[in-house]
VMD Tcl script that builds the backbone (N, CA, C; Angstrom):
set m [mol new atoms 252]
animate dup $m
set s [atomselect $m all]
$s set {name element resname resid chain x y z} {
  {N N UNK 1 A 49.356 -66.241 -107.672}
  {CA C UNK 1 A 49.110 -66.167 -109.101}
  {C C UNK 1 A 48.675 -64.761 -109.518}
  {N N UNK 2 A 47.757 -63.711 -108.655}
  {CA C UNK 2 A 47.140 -62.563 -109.078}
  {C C UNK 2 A 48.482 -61.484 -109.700}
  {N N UNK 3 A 49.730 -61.583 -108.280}
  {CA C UNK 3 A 50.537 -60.368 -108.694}
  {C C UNK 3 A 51.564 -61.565 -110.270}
  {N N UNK 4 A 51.598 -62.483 -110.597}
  {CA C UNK 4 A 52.161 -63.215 -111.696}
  {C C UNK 4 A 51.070 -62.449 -112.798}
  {N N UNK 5 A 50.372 -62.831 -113.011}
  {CA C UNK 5 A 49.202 -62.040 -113.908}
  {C C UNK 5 A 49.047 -60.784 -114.276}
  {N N UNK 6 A 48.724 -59.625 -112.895}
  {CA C UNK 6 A 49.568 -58.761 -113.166}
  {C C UNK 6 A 50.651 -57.682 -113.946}
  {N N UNK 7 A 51.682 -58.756 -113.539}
  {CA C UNK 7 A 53.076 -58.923 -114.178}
  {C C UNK 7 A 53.056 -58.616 -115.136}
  {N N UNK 8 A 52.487 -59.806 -115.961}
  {CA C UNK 8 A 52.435 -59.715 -117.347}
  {C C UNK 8 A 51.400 -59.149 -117.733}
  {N N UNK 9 A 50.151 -58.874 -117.455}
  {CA C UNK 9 A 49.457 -57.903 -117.911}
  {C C UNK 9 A 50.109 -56.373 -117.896}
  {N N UNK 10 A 51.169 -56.098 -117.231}
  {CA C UNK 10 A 51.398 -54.684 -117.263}
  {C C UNK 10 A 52.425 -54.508 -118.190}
  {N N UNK 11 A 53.502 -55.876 -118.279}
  {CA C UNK 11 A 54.652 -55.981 -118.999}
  {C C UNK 11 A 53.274 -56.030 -120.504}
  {N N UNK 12 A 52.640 -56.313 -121.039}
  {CA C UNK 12 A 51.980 -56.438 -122.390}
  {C C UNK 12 A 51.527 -54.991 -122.293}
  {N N UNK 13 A 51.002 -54.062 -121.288}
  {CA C UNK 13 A 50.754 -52.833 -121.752}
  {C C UNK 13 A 52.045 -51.749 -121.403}
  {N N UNK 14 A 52.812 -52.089 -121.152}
  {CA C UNK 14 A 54.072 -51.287 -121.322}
  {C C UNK 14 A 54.552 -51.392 -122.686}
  {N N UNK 15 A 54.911 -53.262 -123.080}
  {CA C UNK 15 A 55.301 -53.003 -124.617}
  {C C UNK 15 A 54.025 -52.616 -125.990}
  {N N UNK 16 A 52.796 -51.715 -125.123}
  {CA C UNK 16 A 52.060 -51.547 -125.849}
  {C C UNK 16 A 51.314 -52.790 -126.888}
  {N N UNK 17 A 51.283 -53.836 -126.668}
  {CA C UNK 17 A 50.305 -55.484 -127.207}
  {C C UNK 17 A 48.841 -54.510 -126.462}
  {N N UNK 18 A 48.465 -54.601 -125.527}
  {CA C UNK 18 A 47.539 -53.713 -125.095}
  {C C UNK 18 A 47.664 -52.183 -124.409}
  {N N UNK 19 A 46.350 -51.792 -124.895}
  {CA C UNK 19 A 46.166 -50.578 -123.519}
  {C C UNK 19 A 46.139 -50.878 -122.080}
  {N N UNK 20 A 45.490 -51.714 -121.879}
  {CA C UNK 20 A 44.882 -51.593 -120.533}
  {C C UNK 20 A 44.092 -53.406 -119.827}
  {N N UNK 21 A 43.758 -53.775 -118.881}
  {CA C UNK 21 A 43.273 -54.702 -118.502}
  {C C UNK 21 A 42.176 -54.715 -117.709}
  {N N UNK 22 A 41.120 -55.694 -117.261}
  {CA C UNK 22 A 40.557 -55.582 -116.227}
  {C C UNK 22 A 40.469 -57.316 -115.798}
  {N N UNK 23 A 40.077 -57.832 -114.365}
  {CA C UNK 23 A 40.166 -58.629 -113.936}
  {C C UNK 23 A 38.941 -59.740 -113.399}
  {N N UNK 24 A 38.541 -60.962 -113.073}
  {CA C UNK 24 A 38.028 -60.814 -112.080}
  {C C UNK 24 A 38.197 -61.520 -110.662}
  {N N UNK 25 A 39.441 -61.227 -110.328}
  {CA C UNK 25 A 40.310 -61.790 -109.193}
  {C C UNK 25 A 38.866 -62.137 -108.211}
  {N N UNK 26 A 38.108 -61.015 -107.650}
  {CA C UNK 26 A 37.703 -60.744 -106.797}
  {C C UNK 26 A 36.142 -61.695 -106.987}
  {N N UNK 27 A 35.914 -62.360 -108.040}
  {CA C UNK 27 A 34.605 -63.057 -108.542}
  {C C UNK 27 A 34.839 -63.987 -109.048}
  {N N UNK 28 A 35.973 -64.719 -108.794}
  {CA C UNK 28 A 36.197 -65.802 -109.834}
  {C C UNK 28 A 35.151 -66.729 -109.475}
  {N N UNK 29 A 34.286 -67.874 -110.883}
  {CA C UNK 29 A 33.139 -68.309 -110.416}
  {C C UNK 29 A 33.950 -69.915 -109.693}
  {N N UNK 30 A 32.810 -70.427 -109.436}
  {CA C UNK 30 A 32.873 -71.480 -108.329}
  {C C UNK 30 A 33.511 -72.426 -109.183}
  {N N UNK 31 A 33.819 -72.724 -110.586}
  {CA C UNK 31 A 34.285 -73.194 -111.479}
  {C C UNK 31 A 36.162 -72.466 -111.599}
  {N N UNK 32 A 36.009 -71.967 -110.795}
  {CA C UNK 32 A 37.844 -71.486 -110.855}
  {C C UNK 32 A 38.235 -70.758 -112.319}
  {N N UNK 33 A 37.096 -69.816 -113.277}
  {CA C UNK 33 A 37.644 -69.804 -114.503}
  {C C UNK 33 A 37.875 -68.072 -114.292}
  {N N UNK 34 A 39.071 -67.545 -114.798}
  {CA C UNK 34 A 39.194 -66.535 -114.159}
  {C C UNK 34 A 39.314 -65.541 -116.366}
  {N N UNK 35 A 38.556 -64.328 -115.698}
  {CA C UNK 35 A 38.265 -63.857 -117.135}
  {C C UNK 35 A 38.904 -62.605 -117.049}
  {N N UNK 36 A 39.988 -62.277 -118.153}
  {CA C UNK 36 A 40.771 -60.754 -118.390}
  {C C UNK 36 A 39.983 -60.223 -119.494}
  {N N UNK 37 A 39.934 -59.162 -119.436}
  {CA C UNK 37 A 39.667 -58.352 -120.070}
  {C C UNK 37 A 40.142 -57.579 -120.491}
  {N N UNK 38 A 40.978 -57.093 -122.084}
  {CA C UNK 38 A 41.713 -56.266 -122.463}
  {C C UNK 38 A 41.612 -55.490 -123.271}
  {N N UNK 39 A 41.867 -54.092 -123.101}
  {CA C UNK 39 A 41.885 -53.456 -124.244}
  {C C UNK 39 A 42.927 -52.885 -124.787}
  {N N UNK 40 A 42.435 -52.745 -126.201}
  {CA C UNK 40 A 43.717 -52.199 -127.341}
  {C C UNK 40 A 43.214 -51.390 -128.641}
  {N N UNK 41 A 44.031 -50.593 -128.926}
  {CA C UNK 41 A 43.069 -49.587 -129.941}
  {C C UNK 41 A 43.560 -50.318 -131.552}
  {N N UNK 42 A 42.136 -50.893 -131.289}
  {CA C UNK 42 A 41.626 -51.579 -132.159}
  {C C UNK 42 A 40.400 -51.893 -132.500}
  {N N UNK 43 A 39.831 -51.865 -133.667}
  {CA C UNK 43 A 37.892 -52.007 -133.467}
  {C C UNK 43 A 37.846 -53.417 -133.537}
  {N N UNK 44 A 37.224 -53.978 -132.592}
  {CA C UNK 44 A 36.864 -55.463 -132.553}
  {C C UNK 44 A 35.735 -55.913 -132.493}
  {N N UNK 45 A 34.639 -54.605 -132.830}
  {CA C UNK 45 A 33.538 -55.424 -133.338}
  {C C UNK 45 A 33.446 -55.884 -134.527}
  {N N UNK 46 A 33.011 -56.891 -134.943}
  {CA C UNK 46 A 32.927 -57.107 -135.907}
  {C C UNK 46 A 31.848 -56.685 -137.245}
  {N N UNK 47 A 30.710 -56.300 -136.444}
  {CA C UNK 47 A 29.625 -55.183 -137.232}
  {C C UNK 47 A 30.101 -53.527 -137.448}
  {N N UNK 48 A 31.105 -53.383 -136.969}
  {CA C UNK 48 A 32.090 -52.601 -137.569}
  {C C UNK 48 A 32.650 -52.039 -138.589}
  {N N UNK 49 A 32.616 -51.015 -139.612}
  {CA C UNK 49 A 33.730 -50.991 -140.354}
  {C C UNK 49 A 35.168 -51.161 -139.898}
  {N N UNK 50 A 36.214 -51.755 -140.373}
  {CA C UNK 50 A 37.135 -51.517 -140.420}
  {C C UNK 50 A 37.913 -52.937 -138.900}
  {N N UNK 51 A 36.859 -53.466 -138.795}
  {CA C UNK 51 A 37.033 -54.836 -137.732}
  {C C UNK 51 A 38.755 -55.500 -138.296}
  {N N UNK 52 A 39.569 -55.559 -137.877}
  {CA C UNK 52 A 40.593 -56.285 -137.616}
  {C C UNK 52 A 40.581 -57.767 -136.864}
  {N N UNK 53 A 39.731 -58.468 -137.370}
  {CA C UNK 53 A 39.924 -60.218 -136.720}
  {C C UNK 53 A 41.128 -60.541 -136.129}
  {N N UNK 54 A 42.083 -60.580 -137.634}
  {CA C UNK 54 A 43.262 -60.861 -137.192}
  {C C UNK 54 A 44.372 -60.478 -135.894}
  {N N UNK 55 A 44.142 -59.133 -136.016}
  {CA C UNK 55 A 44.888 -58.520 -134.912}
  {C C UNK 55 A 44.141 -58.883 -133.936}
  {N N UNK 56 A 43.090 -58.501 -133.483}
  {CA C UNK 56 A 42.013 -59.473 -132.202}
  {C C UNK 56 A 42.938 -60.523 -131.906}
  {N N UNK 57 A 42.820 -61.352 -132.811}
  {CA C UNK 57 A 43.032 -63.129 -132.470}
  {C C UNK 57 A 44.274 -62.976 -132.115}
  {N N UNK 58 A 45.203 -62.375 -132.637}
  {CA C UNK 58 A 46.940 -61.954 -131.965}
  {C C UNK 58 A 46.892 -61.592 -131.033}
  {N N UNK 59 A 46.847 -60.355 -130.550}
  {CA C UNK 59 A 46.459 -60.510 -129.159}
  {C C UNK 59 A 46.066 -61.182 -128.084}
  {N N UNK 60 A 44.714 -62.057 -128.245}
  {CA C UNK 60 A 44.242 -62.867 -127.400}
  {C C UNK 60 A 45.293 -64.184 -127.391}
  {N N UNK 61 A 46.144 -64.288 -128.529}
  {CA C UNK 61 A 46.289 -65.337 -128.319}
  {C C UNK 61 A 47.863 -65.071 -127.885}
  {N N UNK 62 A 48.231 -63.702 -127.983}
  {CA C UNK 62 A 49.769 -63.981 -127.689}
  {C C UNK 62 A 49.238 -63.263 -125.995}
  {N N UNK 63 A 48.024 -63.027 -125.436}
  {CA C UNK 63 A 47.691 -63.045 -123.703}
  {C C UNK 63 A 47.638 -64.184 -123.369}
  {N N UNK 64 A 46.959 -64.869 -124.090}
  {CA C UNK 64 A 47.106 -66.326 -123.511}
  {C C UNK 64 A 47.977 -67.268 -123.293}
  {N N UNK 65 A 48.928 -67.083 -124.362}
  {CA C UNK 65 A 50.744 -67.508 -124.120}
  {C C UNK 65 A 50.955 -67.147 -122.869}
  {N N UNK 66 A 51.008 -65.745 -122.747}
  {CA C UNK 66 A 51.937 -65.302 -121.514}
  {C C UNK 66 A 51.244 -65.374 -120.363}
  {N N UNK 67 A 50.169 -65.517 -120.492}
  {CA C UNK 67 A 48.986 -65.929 -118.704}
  {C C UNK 67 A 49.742 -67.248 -118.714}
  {N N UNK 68 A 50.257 -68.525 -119.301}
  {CA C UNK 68 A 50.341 -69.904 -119.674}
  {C C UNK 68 A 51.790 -69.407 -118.929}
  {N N UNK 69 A 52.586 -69.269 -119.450}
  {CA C UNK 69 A 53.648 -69.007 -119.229}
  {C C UNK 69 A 53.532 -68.634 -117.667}
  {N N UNK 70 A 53.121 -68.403 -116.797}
  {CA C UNK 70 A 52.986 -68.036 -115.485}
  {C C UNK 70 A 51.986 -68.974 -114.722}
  {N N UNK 71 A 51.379 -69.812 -115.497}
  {CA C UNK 71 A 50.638 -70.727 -114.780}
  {C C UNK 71 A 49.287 -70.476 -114.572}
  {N N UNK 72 A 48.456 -69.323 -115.298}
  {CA C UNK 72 A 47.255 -69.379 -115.455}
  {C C UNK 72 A 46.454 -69.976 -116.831}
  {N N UNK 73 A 45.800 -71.113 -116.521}
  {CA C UNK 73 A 45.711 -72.105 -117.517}
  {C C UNK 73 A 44.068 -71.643 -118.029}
  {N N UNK 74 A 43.158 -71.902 -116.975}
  {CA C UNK 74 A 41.828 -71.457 -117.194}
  {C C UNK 74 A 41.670 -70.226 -117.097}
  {N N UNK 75 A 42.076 -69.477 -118.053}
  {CA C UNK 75 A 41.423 -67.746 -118.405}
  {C C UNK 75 A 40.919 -68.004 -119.216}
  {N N UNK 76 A 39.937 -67.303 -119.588}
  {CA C UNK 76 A 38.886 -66.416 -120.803}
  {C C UNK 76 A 39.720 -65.332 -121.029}
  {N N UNK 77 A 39.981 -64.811 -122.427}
  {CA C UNK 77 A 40.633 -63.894 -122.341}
  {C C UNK 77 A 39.294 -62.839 -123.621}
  {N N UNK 78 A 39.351 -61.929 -123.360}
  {CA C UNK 78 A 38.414 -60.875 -124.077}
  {C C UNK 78 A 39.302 -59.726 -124.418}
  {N N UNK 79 A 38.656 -59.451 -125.838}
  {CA C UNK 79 A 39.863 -58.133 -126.357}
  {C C UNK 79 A 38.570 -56.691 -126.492}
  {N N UNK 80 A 38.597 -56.404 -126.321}
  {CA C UNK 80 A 38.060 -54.711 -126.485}
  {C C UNK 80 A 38.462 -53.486 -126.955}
  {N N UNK 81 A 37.584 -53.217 -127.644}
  {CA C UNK 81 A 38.483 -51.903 -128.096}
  {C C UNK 81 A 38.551 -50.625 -127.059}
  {N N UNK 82 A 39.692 -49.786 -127.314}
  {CA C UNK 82 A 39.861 -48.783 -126.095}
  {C C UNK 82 A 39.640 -47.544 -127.058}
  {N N UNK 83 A 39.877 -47.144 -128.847}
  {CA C UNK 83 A 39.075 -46.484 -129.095}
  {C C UNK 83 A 37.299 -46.040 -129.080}
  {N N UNK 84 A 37.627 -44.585 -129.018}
  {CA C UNK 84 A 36.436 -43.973 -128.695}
  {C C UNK 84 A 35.472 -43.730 -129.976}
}
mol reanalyze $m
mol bondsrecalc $m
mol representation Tube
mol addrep $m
């Protein structure tokens, strides 16, 4: 499942949906829930000026399609911003 994940985590930052990812293959808890972490230049705090919800929630939710699509069912998925 890790290099499926992967996959599509790199295929989403090639077609630019994100910058970048992080994982936690290596910690998944004893509960099997495995958490990505992504970023995209976008401000997603929400105490923010200029917070984009919407785009957030697109993202997370078109990662979560494509983790689904490969058979990772229990992710957490987290969006972050990669501006500085």
């Amino acid at each position: 499942m890790r290099g499926d994940v992967n996959a599509v985590l790199n295929g989403l930052v090639r077609e630019r949906v994100i910058t970048g990812f992080d994982t936690n293959f290596d910690g998944i808890s004893a509960l099997g829930i495995l958490h990505i972490a992504v970023t995209a230049d976008l401000i997603t705090d929400p105490r923010i000026p200029g917070y984009e919800r919407p785009k957030v929630m697109a993202i997370r939710n078109r990662v979560t399609k494509e983790l689904e699509g490969v058979g990772a069912t229990d992710v957490i998925v987290s969006v972050r911003s990669a501006l500085k």
